[in-house]
C-alpha positions as CSV (number, residue, x, y, z in Angstrom):
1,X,8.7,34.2,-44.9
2,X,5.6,32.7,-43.4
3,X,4.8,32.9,-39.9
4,X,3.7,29.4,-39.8
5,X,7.4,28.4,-39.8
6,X,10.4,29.6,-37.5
7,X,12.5,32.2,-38.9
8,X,16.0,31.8,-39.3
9,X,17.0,32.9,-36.4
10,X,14.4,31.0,-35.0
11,X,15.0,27.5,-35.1
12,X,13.4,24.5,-37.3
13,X,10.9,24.4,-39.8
14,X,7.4,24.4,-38.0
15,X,4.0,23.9,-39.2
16,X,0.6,24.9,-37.5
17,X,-3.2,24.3,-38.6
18,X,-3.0,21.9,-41.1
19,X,0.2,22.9,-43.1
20,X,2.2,20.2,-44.5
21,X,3.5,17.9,-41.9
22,X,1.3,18.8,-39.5
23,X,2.9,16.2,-36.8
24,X,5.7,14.0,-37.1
25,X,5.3,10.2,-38.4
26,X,5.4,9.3,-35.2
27,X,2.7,11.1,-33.2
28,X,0.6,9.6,-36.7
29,X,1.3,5.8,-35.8
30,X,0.6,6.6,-32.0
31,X,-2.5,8.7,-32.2
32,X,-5.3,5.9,-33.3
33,X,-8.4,8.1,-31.9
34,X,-7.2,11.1,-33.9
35,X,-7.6,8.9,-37.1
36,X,-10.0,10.9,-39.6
37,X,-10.5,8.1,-42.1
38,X,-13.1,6.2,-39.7
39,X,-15.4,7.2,-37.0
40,X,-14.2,6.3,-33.9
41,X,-17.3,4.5,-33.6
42,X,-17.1,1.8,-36.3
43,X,-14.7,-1.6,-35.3
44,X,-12.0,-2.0,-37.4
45,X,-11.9,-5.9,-36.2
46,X,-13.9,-8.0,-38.4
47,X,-17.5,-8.4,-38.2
48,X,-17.4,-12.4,-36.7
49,X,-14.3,-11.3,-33.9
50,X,-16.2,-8.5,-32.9
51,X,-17.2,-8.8,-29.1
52,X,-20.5,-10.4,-28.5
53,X,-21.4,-8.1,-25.5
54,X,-20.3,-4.2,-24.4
55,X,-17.3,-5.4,-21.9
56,X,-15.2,-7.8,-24.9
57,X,-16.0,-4.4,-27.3
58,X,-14.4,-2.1,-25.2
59,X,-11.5,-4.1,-24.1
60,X,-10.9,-4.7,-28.0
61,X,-11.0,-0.9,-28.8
62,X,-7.6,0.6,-28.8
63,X,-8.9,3.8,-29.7
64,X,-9.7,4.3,-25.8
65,X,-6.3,5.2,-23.4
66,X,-5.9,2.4,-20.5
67,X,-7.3,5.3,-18.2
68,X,-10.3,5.4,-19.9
69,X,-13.3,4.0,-17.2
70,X,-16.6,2.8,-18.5
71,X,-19.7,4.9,-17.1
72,X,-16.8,7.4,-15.3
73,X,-15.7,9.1,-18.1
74,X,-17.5,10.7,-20.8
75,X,-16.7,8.1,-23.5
76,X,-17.6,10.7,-26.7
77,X,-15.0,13.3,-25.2
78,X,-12.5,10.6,-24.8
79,X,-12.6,9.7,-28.2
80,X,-12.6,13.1,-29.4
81,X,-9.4,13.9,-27.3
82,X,-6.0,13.0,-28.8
83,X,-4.1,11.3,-27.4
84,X,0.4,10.6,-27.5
85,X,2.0,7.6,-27.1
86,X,5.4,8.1,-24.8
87,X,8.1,6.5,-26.2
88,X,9.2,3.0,-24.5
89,X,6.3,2.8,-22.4
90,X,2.6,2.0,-22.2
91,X,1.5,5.4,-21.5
92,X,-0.6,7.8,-23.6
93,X,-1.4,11.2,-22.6
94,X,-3.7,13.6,-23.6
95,X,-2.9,16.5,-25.6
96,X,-3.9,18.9,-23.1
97,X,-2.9,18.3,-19.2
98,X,-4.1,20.0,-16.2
99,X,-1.7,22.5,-14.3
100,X,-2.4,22.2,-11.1
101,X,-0.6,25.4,-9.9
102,X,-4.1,27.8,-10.6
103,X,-6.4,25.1,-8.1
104,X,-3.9,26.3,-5.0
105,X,-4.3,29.8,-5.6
106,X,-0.9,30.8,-6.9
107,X,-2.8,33.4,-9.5
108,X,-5.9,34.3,-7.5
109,X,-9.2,33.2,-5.7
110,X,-11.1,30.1,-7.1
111,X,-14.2,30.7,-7.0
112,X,-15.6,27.2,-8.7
113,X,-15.6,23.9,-6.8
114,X,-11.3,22.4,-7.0
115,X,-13.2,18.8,-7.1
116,X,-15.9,19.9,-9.9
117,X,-13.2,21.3,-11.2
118,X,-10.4,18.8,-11.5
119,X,-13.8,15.9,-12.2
120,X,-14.6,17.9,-14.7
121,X,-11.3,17.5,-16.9
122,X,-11.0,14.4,-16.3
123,X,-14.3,13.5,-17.5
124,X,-13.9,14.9,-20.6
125,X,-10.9,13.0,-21.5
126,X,-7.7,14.8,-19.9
127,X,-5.6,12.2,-18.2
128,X,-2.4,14.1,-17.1
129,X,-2.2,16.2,-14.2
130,X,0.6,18.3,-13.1
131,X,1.5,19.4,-9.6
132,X,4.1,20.4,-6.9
133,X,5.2,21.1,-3.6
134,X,6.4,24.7,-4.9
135,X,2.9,26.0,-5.9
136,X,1.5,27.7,-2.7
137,X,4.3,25.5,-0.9
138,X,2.1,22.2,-1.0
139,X,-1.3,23.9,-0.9
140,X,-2.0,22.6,-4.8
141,X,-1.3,19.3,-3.9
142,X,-3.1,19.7,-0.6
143,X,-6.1,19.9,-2.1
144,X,-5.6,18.2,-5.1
145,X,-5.3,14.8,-3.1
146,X,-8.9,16.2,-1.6
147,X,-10.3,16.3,-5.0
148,X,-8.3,13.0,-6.5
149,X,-10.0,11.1,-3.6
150,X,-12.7,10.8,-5.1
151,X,-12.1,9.7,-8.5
152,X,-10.6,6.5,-10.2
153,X,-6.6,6.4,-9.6
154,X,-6.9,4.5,-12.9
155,X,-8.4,7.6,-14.9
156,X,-5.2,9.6,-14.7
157,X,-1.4,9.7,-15.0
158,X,0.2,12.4,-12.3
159,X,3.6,14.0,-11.6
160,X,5.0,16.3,-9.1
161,X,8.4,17.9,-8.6
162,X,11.4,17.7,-5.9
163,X,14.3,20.1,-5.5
164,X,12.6,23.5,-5.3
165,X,10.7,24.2,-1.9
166,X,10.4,27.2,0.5
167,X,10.1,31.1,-1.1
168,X,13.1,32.1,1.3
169,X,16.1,32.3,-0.7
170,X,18.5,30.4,1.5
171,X,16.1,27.5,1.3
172,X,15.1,27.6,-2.0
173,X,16.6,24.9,-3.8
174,X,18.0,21.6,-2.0
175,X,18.9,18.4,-3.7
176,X,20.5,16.5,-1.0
177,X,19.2,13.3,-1.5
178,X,17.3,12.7,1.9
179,X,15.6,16.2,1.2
180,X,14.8,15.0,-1.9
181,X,13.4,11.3,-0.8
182,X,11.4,13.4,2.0
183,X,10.0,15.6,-0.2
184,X,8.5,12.7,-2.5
185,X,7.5,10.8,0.9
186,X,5.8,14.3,1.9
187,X,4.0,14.9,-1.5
188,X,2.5,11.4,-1.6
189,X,0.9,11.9,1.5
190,X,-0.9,14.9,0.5
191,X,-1.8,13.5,-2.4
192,X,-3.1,10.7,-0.7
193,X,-1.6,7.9,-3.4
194,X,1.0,5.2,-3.3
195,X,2.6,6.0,-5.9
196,X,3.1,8.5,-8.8
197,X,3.7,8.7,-12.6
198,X,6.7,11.0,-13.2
199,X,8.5,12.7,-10.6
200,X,10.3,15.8,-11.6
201,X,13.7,17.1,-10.9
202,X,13.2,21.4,-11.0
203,X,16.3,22.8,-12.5
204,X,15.7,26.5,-12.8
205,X,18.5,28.2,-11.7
206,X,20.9,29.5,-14.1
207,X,24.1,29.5,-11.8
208,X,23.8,25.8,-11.6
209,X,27.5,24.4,-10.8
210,X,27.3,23.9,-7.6
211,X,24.4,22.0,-7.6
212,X,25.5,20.2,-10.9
213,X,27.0,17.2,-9.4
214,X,24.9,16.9,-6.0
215,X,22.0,16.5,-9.2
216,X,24.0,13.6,-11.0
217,X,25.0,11.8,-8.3
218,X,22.4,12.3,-5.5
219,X,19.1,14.0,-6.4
220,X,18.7,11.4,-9.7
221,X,20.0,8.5,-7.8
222,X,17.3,9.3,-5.0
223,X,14.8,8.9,-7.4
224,X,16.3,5.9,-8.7
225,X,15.7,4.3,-5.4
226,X,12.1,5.7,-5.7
227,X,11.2,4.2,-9.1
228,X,13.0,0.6,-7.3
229,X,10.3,0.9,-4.6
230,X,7.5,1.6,-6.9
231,X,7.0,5.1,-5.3
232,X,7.2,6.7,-9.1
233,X,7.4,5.4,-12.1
234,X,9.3,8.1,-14.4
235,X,12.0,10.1,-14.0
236,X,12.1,13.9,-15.5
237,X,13.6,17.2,-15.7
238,X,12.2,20.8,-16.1
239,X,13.4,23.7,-16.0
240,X,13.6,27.3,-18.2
241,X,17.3,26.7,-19.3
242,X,16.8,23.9,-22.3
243,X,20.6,23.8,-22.7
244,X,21.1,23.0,-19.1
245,X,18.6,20.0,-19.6
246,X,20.2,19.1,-22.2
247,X,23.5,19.1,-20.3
248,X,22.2,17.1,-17.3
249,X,20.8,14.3,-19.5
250,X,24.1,13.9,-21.4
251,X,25.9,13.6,-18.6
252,X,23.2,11.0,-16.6
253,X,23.6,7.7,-16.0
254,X,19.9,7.6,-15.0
255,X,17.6,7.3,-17.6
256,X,15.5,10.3,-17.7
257,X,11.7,10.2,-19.7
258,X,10.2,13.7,-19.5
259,X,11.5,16.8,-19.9
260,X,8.9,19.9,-19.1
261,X,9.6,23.5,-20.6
262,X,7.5,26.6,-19.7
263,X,8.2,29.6,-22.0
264,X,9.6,28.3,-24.6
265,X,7.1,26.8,-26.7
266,X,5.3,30.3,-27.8
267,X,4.2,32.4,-30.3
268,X,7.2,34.9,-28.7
269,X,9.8,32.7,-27.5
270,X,9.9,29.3,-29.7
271,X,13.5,28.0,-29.3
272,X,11.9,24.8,-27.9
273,X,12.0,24.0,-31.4
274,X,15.6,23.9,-31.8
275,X,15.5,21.0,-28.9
276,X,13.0,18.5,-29.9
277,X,14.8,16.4,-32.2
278,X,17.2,15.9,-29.8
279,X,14.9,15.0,-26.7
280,X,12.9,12.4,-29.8
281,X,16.3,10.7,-30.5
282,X,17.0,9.9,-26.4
283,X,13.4,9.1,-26.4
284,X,11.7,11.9,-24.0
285,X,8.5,13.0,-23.9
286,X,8.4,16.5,-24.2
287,X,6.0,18.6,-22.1
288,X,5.2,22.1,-23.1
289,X,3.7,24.9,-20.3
290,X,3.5,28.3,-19.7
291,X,1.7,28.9,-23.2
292,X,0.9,32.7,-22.3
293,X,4.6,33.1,-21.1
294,X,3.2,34.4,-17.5
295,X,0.7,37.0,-18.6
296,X,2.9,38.4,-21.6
297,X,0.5,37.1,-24.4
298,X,-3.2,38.2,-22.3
299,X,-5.3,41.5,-22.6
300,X,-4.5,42.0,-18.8
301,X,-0.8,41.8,-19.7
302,X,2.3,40.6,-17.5
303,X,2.7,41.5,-13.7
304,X,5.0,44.5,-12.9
305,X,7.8,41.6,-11.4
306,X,8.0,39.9,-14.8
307,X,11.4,39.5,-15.6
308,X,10.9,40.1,-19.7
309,X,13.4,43.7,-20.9
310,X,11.3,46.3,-22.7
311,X,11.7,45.1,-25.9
312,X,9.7,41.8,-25.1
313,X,7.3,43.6,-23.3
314,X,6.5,46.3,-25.8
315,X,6.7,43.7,-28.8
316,X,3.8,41.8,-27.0
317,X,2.0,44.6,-26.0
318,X,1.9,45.5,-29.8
319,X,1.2,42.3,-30.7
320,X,-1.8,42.1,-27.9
321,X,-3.0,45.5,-29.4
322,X,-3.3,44.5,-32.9
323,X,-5.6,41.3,-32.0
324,X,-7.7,43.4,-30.0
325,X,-8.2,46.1,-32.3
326,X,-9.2,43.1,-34.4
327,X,-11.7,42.2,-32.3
328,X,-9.5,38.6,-31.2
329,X,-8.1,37.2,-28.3
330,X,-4.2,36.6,-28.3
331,X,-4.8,34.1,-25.4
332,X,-6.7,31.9,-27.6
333,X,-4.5,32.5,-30.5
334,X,-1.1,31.7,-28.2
335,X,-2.6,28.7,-26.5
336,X,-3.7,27.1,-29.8
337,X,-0.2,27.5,-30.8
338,X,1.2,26.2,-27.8
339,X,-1.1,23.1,-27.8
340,X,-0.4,22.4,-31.4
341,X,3.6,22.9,-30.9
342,X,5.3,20.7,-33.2
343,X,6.7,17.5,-31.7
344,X,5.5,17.5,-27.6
345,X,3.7,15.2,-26.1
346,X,1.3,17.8,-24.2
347,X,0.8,21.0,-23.2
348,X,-0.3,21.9,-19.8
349,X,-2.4,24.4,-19.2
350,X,-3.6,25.6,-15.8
351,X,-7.3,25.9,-14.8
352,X,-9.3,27.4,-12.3
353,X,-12.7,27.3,-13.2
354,X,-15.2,24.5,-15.3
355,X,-15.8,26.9,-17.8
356,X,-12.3,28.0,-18.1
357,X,-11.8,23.6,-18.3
358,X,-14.5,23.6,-21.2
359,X,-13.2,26.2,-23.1
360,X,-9.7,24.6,-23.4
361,X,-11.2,21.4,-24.3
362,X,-13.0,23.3,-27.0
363,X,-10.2,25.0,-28.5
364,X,-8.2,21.2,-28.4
365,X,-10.3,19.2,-29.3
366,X,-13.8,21.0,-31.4
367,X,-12.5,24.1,-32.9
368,X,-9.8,25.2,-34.8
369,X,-8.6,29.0,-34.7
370,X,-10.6,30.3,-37.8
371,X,-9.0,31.6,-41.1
372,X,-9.4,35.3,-40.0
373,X,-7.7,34.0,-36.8
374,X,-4.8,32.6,-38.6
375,X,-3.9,35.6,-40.4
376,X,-4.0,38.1,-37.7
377,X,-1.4,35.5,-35.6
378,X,0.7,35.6,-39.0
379,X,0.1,39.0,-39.0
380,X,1.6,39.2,-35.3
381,X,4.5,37.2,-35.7
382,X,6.0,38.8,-38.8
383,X,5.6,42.2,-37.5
384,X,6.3,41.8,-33.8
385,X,7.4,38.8,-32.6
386,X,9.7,37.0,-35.1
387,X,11.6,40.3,-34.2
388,X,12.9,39.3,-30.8
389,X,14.5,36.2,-32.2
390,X,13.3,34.4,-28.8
391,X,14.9,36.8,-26.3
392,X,14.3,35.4,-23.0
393,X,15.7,36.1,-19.9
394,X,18.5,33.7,-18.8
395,X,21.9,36.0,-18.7
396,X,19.6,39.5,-17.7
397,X,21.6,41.3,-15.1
398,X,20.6,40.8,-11.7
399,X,21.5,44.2,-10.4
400,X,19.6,45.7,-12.9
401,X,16.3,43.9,-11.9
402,X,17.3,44.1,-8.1
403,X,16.4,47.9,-8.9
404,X,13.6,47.4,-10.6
405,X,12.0,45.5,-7.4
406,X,13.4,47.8,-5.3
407,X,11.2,50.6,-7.1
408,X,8.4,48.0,-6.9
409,X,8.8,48.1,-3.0
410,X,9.8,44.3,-3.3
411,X,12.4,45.0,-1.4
412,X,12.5,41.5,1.0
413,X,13.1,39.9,-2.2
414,X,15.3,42.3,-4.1
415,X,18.6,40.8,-3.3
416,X,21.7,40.2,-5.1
417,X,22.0,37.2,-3.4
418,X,19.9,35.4,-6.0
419,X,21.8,33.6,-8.3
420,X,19.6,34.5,-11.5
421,X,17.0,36.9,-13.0
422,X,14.7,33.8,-13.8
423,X,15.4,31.8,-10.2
424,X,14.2,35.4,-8.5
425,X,11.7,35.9,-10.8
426,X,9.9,32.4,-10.2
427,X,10.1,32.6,-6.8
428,X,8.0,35.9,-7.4
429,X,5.5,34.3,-9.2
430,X,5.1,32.3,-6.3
431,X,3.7,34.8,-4.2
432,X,0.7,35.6,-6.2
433,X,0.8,38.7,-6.8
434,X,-0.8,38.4,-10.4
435,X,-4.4,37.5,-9.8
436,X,-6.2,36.1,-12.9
437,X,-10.0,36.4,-13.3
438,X,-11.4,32.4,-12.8
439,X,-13.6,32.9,-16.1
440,X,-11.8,31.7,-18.9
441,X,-8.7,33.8,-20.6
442,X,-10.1,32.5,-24.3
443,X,-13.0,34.5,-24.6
444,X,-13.1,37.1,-27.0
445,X,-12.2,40.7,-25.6
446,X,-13.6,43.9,-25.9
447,X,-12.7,46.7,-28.7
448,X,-9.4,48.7,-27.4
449,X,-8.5,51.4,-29.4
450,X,-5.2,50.9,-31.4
451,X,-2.4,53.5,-29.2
């Protein structure tokens, strides 16, 4: 088999870096400033209904998103960035989105200005932003609405999430519809806006029947009420479980537009795949995140808490080993898969430094992974990764991992009285205890010696 495709086990077909049917025929007919048979410079109208001064040209060129803002933005990045039509709407989103979780210091110190920062990518052409009450319990969108204060509400789209909130685990999830209305109310404050984009419903738990119809009929029509009142505009869901989403949405009356994924969309775990014909036939934009499937696919490696069994582990260690004994970053190999995923809308990436911003960009929207690049990531999957057959870790015994924290000295979280391996092991992540360095995860590492 080839590793640019799934295996069997593995889902669909798939096709990275210019293989046949690179995208679908839709992202094709939605993605005008990707076009290669034109530069992005040169009208298509012709030459006598061409505008006769700079404002009629630019409100002629479709190649430009709505959010694009004369002498704001950096108008040759925005045409180099591509950029996805969501189906039944007006809205088109850049390939790459900012993840907002890194800014409010769930992984580390910043060190870099937030607002340089967040100006920065949205300068250079990203126009979707992603935050949350449950990163640093409202500290990223604290000072996110510090940062967005300054710039153009026009130049970006922006979602946040209701039904996950305090680290505590008798107060972790709450859907009640006035909680849920308050939250939103809350978040829009901080943010300092009127209004957002997509407001997102966070379905994580695995032992999810007694929240199942409190969500249907109270959580969804809360934000119903929300979209009536102009206080969002979209309705989503994310979560780790896609069959859950799945679930919810067939069983909705509301109609639900996004769907975000973290995990699932990787060079180890791609059962996302399996899903995305379905989401494209209810028409919902699919967002793909966690593209390094929380510190798995890096040189530093994942934190001791991470919820993945030994197999996953070693099989990315292995795989992390190879690239480096080959002198290549699996970051940068695993976040160029991730970006190019077959079918999504956008991948969201967190950043926490300009460089780190400018590197991204690079790797979207300048540079493909070279030829010697390609093969090693072949390489990778065939021998180590295809392997696993996208083992997660929905159904991993809780008392098992209890232990595990326990011999972590976790122990005012190691409680059986978490539902789920993956609700307890998010609400770890929360605590940032795994610190990334702010300079950017895509440069090339040093030499290790192959174990």
């Amino acid at each position: 088999m080839q590793s640019h495709t799934f295996t069997r086990s593995r889902g669909v077909p798939i096709y990275m870096n210019g293989s046949v049917s690179h995208q679908r025929l839709y992202d094709r007919l939605s993605e005008p400033s990707t076009s290669r048979q034109l530069p992005r410079s040169i009208s298509l109208a012709p030459t006598g209904q061409r505008g006769s001064n700079r404002r009629e040209r630019e409100h002629v060129d479709n190649s430009l998103p709505s959010t694009f803002i004369p002498r704001f933005h950096d108008e040759s990045a925005v045409r180099r960035m591509t950029y996805r039509q969501i189906p039944g709407t007006d809205i088109r989103i850049s390939k790459i989105g900012f993840g907002a979780a890194a800014i409010g210091g769930m992984f580390g110190n910043v060190e870099d200005s937030i607002t340089k920062i967040v100006e920065t990518a949205i300068k250079q052409g990203i126009n979707y932003i992603d935050t949350g009450y449950w990163y640093s319990q409202s500290r990223s969108e604290s000072i996110l609405g510090k940062a967005l204060s300054k710039i153009p509400r026009k130049s970006y789209y922006i979602s946040t999430k209701v039904g996950r909130f305090e680290l505590d685990y008798a107060r972790t999830f709450d859907f009640r519809a006035d909680k849920i209305l308050e939250s939103l109310t809350n978040s829009l404050k901080r943010l300092q806006l009127t209004y957002i984009d997509i407001c997102y419903v966070q379905i994580h738990d695995a032992d999810f029947a007694p929240n199942e119809s409190i969500v249907l009929y109270e959580t969804l029509q809360a934000l119903e009420m929300a979209k009536s009142s102009g206080k969002i505009r979209h309705i989503g869901l994310t979560g780790y479980p896609l069959g859950k989403l799945v679930h919810i949405i067939d069983c909705s009356s509301t109609k639900i537009d996004f769907v975000m994924t973290y995990c699932k969309g990787t060079l180890n775990n791609n059962a996302l795949g399996q899903f995305t014909a379905w989401f494209q036939t209810h028409n919902i934009a699919i967002i793909n995140s966690g593209a390094l499937c929380w510190g798995l696919l890096t040189e530093k490696g994942p934190p001791p808490w991470h919820p993945a069994s030994d197999e996953i582990r070693e099989a990315c260690l292995a795989a992390t080993t190879y690239c480096s004994s080959k002198n290549i970053s699996i970051s940068k190999l695993a976040l160029d898969y991730a970006l190019n995923f077959p079918n999504i809308i956008c991948c969201l990436v967190g950043m926490d430094s300009v460089q780190q911003v400018m590197d991204n960009l690079e790797l979207a929207n300048y540079t493909k992974i070279t030829d010697v690049e390609q093969r090693v990531r072949d390489r990778i999957m065939r021998r180590y990764l295809d392997r696993l057959e996208n083992a997660g870790w929905e159904g991993v015994d809780v008392a098992q991992y209890w232990k595990k924290l326990k011999k972590l000295g976790l122990t005012a979280l190691a409680t059986h009285r978490h539902s789920s391996v993956e609700s307890l092991a998010s609400t770890l992540n929360g605590f940032s205890l795994y610190s990334s360095n702010s300079s950017s995860e895509l440069r090339t590492p040093r030499r290790r010696r192959p174990f």
